[in-house]
N, C-alpha and C positions, 0 to 999 in steps of 0.2 A: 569463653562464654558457654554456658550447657544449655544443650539443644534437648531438648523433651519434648518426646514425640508420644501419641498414645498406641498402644499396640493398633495392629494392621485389620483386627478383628472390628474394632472401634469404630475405625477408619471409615471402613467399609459399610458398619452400621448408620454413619453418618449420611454415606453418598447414598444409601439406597431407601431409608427412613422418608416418609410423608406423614411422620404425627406430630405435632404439632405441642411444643410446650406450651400448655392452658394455665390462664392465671384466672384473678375473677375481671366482673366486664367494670370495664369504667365506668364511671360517676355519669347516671344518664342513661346508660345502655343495657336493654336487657339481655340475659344469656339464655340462648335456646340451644349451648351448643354441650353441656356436661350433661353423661349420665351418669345421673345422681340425684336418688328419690330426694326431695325438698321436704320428706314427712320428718317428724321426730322421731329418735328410736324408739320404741316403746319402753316404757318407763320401768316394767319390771326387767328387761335384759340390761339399763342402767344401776338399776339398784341391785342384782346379781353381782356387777362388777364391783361395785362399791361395798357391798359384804362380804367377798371373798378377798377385798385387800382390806378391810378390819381382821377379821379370820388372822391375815400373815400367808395370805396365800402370794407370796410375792418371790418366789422364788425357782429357776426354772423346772420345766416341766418336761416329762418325757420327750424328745425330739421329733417322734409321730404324731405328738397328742395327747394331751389327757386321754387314758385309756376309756373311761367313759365315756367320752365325747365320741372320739370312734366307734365306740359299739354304737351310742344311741342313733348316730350315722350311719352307720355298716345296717342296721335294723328297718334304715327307712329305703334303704335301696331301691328298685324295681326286684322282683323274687328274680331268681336265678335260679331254674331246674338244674337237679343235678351240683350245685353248691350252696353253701347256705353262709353269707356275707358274714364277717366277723371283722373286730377290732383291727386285725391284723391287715385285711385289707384298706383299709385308709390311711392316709397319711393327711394331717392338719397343716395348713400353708400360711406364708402370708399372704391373704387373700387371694381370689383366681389367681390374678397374676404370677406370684411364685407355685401356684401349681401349673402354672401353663407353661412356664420358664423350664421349671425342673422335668416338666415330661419332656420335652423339646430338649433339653441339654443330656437327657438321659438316654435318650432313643437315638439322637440323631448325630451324625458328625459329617466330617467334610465330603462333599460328593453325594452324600442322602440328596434324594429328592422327596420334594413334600408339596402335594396336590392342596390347594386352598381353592375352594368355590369360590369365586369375587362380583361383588362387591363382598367384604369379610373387614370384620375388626381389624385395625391395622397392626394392633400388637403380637399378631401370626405371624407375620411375615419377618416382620421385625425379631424374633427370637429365632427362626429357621435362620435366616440370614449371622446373628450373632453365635449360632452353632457351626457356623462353617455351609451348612446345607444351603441346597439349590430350592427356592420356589416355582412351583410350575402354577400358573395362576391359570383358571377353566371359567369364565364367563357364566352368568346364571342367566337360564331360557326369559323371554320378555317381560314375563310375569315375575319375575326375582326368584322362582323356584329355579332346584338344580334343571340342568342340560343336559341330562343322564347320555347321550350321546354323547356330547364334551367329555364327560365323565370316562364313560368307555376308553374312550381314546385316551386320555391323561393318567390313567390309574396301572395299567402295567408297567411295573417294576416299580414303582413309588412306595418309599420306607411308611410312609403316612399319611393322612387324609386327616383336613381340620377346616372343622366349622365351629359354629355358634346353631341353636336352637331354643326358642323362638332367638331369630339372626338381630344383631349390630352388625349391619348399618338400616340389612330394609324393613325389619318388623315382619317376616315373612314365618312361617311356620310351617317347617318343616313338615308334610303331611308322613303318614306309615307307610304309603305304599313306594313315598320316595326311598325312605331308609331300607325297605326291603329289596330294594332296587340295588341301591349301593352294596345289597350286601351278595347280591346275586354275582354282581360286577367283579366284588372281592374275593370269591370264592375261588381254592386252590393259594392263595396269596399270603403272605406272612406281613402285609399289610397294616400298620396299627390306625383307628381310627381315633382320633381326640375330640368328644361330643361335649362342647360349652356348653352347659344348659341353663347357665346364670338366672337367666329371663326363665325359667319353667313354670312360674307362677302366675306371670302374666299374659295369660293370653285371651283372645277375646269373643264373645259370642258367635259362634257361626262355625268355628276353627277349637280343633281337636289338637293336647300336644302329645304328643307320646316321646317316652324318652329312649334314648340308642338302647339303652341297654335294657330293656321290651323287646326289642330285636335278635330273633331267635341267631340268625345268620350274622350278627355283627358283637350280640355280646363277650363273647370270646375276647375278642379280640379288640372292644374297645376302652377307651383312656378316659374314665368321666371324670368331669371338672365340676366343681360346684362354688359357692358364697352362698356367705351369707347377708353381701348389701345390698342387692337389689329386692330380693323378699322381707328383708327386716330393718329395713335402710341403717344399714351399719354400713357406710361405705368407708368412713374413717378409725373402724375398727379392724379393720384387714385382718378378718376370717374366710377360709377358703377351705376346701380340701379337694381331696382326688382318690380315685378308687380305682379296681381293676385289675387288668393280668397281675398274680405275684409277682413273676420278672421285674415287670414295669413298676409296682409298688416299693418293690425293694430298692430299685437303680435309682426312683424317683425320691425315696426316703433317705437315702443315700447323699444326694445331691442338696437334699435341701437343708440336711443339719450343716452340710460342709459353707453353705453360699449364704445361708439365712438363721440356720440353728433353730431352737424351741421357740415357739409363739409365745406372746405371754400370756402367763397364766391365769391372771384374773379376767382377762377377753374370752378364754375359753371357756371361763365357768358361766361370762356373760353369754355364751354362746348357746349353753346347754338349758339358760334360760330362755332361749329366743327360739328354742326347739319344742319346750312347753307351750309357748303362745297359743292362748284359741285359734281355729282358723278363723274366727270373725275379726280378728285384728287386722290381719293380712288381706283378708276379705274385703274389707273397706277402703284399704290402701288400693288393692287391684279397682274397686269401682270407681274412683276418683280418676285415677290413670284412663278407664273406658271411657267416662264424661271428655276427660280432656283430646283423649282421640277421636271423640266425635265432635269435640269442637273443629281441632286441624282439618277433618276430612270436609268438615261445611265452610270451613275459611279457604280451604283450599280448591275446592269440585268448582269446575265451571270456569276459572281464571284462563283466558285467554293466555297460550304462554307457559301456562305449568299445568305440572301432569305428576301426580300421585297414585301410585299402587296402595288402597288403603291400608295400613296396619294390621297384620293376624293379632302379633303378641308383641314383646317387650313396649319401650316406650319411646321410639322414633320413626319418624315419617322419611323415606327417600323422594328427596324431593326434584322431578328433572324439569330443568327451565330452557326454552328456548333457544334466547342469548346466545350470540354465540361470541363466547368468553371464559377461560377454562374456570374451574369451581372454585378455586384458592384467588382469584382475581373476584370473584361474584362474591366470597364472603370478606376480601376487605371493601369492597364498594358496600355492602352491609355491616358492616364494621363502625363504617363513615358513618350510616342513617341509623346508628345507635341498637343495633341486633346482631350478635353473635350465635355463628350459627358455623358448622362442619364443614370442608368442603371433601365433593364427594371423590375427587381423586385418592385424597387419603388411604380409602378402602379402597385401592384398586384403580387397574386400567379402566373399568367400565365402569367404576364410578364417576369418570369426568362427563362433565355436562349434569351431576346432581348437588345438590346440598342434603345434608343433615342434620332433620331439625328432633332437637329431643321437647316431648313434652310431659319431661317430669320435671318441671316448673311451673308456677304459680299460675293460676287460671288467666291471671291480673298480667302476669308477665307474659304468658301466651297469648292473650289477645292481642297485648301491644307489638310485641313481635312480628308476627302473625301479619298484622295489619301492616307493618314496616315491609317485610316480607314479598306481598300482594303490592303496596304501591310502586317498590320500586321493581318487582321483576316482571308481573303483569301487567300496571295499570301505565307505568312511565313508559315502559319500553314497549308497548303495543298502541301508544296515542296515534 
C-alpha cells in the first residue's frame, strides 16, 4: 500500500496556521467576516479587459509586467531623493498575496527571524513559517498602535519586520512618528521592512497615512506591497505588485516567474485602466466605507461587554468582548445566531478575547450583523 505523506514544510504550515478556509455564509446568515469591497469594479477597468482580449491580447506577458504598467506604477511611487523609480523596479504579482509570498521566500530561509507587530494578518506568519523562518510576534501598545519598546527589544538581529498600514485586523493607522520610530530602531541594521499598504486609500477623517516609503530612515530599506483590490475592488482580478531594494526586486522577480509566472495579460491592461480612474470613483467608494464605520462605531459605543478601538483606516473593527470564551468558540456561537465574523486569535496571541468584523458589506447586512452581534455578546451575556 503507498503511504503519501506531504512534505515536512506543509506539515508544519498545518500545526502552526489559524486561517481559517472561508466559503460564503449560508442560506440566512450574513458575512461580516471577508475583506472584500461588495462595490462593483468600475465599468471602464472591465471594459479595458474586454478590449484588450478582442485586440488578441491573450498571450503571455513579460514575467515582471507589462512594461508600462510598471512605469505608470514606478511613476506613482512616493519620490525617492536621490533615485528616481523606474519600470525595472516593480515587479507585477498575483495579487498582494504572491507578492508577499515572493518577498518572504526570497529573503528569508530556515533560522531567519521575522518580527510581526500582532494583532497582524494572519497570512505573515503563515509564509515566514512556510519559508522555514522563525516568527517572533511583539504585542501592539493598548491603543493597537506599535509598542515601540516591544519593538526595541524584538528587532535586533531580525532578517525582517512586517506589517500592514492602514492594519488588518485593527483599522489602526499607522501614524509618522511611529515609522520614524522604527526606523531609528533600525538604524545600523541590514534589516528588511515589508510595508502592506493595501488599505492606503482608505483612511478616515481625523487620521493622516503616510506611506514607509516617505520615511527618509526606512526607505532604503523597505519591501512595498501594493493591490489593486481593495482601492478598485478587483479582488478577483489578482493584481498586486511590489517595489524596492534592487536586490529584493530581482530575488523577488525571480521567484515569482519560477512559482507563478506572468500575470495575465488582459488583467494588466485592465489594470492600467483602473490607474486612469478619476479620484471621484474611489472617492465615493472610500465615503461609503466612512458612513459604514460610523454606523459600527454607534452599534457598537456604549454596549456593556464590548469595547472598540474605533477605526483610523482600511474597513474592519477589532472587536474585544468580555466573555470569557476564546474568539474561534465566540464566532461559532455567532455562526449559530446567523453572522460570520473572524476570530481574533487568527491575528495573533493577543488577538484572543477579539473578533473581526469587516464592514465592507452592505449597509443592510451590517446592520443585521451588527444587531446579532450586540444581542448575543452584550445584551444575552450581561442580563
Amino acid at each position: 500500500m503507498t503511504t503519501i505523506v506531504p512534505a515536512l514544510r506543509m506539515e508544519e504550515l498545518r500545526r502552526c496556521s489559524r486561517r481559517p478556509a472561508l466559503g460564503p455564509a449560508p442560506p440566512g446568515a450574513v458575512s461580516l467576516a471577508m475583506g472584500e469591497p461588495d462595490f462593483p469594479t468600475p465599468s471602464p477597468v472591465i471594459e479595458a479587459a474586454a478590449a484588450a482580449l478582442r485586440r488578441g491580447d491573450t498571450h503571455y506577458a513579460d514575467q515582471k509586467g507589462l512594461r508600462e504598467l510598471r512605469a505608470a506604477l514606478a511613476s506613482r511611487l512616493p519620490a525617492h531623493p536621490g533615485r528616481m523609480w523606474t519600470a525595472e523596479d516593480v515587479v507585477v504579482t498575483h495579487g498582494a498575496t504572491a507578492a508577499l509570498a515572493s518577498a518572504v521566500l526570497a529573503m528569508i530561509g530556515p533560522g531567519d527571524r521575522v518580527v510581526i507587530p500582532e494583532p497582524a494578518y494572519s497570512l505573515y506568519a503563515d509564509l515566514v513559517v512556510f519559508a522555514g523562518g522563525t516568527v517572533d510576534f511583539v504585542p501592539l501598545a493598548p491603543d493597537l498602535h506599535w509598542d515601540v519598546d516591544a519593538l526595541a527589544a524584538a528587532l535586533p538581529g531580525a532578517a525582517m519586520v512586517m506589517f500592514s498600514n492602514p492594519s488588518n485586523p485593527t483599522g489602526i493607522v499607522h501614524r509618522r512618528e511611529e515609522l520614524e520610530a522604527l526606523g531609528k530602531l533600525l538604524d545600523g541594521s541590514d534589516t528588511l521592512v515589508v510595508s502592506d499598504e493595501a488599505y492606503h486609500r482608505l483612511v478616515y477623517p481625523g487620521h493622516v497615512f503616510t506611506s514607509t516609503l516617505e520615511i527618509e530612515s526606512l526607505r532604503d530599506r523597505t519591501v512595498y506591497v501594493q493591490t489593486f483590490s481593495k482601492t478598485y475592488a478587483m479582488t478577483g482580478w489578482r493584481v498586486g505588485y511590489l517595489a524596492g531594494p534592487r536586490a529584493v526586486v530581482d530575488a523577488v522577480a525571480h521567484g515569482h516567474r519560477t512559482h507563478n509566472g506572468s500575470l495575465n495579460t488582459a488583467v494588466q491592461h485592465a489594470a492600467l485602466a483602473a490607474l486612469d480612474l478619476p479620484d471621484s470613483v474611489v472617492d465615493a467608494m472610500v465615503d461609503r466605507y466612512r458612513q459604514r464605520r460610523e454606523l459600527v462605531v454607534a452599534h457598537l459605543s456604549g454596549i456593556p461587554g464590548l469595547h472598540l478601538v474605533p477605526p483610523e483606516g482600511a474597513f474592519y473593527g477589532f472587536l474585544r468582548y468580555d466573555a470569557d470564551l476564546p474568539s474561534e468558540a465566540i464566532v461559532r456561537e455567532l455562526a449559530e445566531r446567523a453572522v460570520m465574523v473572524r476570530a481574533g486569535a487568527e491575528y495573533g496571541p493577543s488577538g484572543e478575547g477579539h473578533i473581526r468584523i469587516s464592514f465592507a458589506a452592505s449597509e443592510e447586512d451590517l446592520r443585521t450583523g451588527l444587531a446579532r452581534i450586540v444581542r448575543h455578546l452584550g445584551d444575552e451575556r450581561n442580563q
